[in-house]
C-alpha positions in Angstrom: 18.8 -71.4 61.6 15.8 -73.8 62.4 15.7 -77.2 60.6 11.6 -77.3 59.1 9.7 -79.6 57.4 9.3 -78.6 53.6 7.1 -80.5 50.7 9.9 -80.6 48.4 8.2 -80.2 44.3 10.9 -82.4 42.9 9.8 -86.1 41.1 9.7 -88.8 43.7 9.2 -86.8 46.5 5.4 -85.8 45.9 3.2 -85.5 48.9 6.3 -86.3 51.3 7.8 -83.9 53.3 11.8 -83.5 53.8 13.8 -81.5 56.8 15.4 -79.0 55.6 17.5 -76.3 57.5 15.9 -72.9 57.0 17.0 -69.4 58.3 14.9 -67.4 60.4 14.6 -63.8 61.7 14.4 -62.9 64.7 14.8 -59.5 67.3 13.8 -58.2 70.3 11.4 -55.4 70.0 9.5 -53.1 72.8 11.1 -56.7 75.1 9.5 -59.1 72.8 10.8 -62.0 70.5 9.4 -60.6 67.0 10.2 -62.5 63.7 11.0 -60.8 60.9 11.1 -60.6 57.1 14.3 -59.1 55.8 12.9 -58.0 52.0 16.6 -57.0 51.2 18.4 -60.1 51.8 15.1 -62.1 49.7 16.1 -60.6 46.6 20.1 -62.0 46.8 20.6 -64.6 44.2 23.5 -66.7 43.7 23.9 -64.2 40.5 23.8 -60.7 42.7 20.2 -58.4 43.7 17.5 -59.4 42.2 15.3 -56.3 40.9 11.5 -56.2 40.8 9.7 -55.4 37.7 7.4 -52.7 38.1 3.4 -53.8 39.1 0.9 -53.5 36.9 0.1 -50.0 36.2 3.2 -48.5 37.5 5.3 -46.8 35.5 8.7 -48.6 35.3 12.0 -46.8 36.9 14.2 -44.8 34.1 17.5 -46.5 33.6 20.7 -45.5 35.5 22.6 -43.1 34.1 25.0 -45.1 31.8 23.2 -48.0 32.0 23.8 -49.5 28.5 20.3 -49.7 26.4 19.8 -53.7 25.0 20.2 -53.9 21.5 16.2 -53.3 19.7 14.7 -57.0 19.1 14.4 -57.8 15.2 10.6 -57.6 14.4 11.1 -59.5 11.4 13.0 -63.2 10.1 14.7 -61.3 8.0 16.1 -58.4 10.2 17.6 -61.7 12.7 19.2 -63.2 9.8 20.5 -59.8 8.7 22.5 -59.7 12.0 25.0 -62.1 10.6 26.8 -60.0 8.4 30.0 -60.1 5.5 32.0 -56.9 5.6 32.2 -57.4 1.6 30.2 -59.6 -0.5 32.6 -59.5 -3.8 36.2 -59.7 -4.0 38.1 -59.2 -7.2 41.9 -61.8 -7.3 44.5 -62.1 -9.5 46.0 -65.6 -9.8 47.7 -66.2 -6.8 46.6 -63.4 -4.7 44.8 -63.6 -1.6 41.8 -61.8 0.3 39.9 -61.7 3.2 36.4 -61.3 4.1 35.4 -60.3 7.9 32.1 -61.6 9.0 30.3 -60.2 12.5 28.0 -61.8 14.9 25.5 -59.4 16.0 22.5 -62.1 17.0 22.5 -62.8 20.4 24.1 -66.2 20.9 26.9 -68.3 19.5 26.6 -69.1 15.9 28.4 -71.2 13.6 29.8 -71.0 10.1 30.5 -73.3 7.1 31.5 -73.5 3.5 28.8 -75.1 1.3 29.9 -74.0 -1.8 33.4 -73.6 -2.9 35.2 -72.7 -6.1 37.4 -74.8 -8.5 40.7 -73.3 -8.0 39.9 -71.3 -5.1 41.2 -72.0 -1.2 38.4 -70.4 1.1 39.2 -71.2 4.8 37.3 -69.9 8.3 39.5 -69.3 11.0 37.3 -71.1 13.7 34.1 -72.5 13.9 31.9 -71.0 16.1 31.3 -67.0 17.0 30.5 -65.4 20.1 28.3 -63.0 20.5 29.9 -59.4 19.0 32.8 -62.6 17.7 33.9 -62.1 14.2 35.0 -65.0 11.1 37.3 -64.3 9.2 37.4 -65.7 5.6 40.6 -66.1 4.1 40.2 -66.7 0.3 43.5 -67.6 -2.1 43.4 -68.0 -5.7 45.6 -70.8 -7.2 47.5 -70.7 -10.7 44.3 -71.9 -12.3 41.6 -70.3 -10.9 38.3 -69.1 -12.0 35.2 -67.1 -11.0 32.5 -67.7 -9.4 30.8 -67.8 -5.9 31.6 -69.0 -2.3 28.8 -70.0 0.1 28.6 -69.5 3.5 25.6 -71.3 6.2 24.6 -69.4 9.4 23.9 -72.5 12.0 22.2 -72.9 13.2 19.7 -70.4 12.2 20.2 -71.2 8.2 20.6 -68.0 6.2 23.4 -68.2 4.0 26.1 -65.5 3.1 26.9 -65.5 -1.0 30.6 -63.8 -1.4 31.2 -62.7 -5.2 34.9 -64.0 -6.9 36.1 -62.3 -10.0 39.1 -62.9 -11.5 40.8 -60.3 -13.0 
């Protein structure tokens, strides 16, 4: 370890100079003092190896075997809003009965849920707040004594699509 000079690119330190202490490389080679670059221990974050993406022109490195593929990138608004998704989108009570409807998170961040719209007569109720990614809501939904159709609405935050679930009352 050496302690260097660096410019250091940070607000208030522009055009000054601060000593930092810096590791060096260094072996004897053929009786000589030769300093060296290890290239291995450059790519070590604080998050593991660092790999290289290929240069231009190369063709990239295939995958290791069972190496798990990333999930295809929706092309489309639609096809990101479709990754928010009810497992049913009508449900059919009786007066007094109770259902539930299982939403999944397939986007790739947290998301949030919340009733907009309920029903007169009608309890709807999320289990939490906010989804992980692969996380799933569940959507309890009671009917009371008096309760009639009609339709429950659900907002995606915050990207905004919203999920429409169908109440008949038989």
């Amino acid at each position: 370890m050496v302690i260097c000079e660096h410019y250091l690119p940070a607000p208030g330190f522009q055009g000054k100079t601060v000593k930092l202490l810096t590791p060096f490389n260094w072996k004897i080679e053929n009786g000589q003092w030769m300093w060296y670059v290890d290239k291995d221990a450059m790519l070590m974050t604080p998050f593991g190896k660092m790999t290289l993406a290929p240069r231009t022109g190369e063709p990239a490195a295939p995958p290791a075997p069972g190496t798990p593929q990333p999930p295809p990138i929706p092309t489309t608004v639609g096809q990101f809003f479709n990754l928010v998704k009810a497992d049913k989108t009508e449900l059919s009570l009786k007066p007094g009965a109770s259902d539930k409807v299982v939403i999944s998170n397939g986007t790739p961040g947290v998301v949030g849920l919340e009733i907009v719209q309920q029903i007169p007569g009608v309890a709807a109720k999320l289990d939490a707040a906010y989804y992980p990614t692969g996380g799933q809501a569940v959507l309890t939904v009671h009917a009371g004594p008096q309760v009639a159709s009609g339709v429950i609405i659900l907002r995606v935050k915050p990207i905004g699509p919203r999920i429409s679930i169908k109440v008949s009352v038989e």
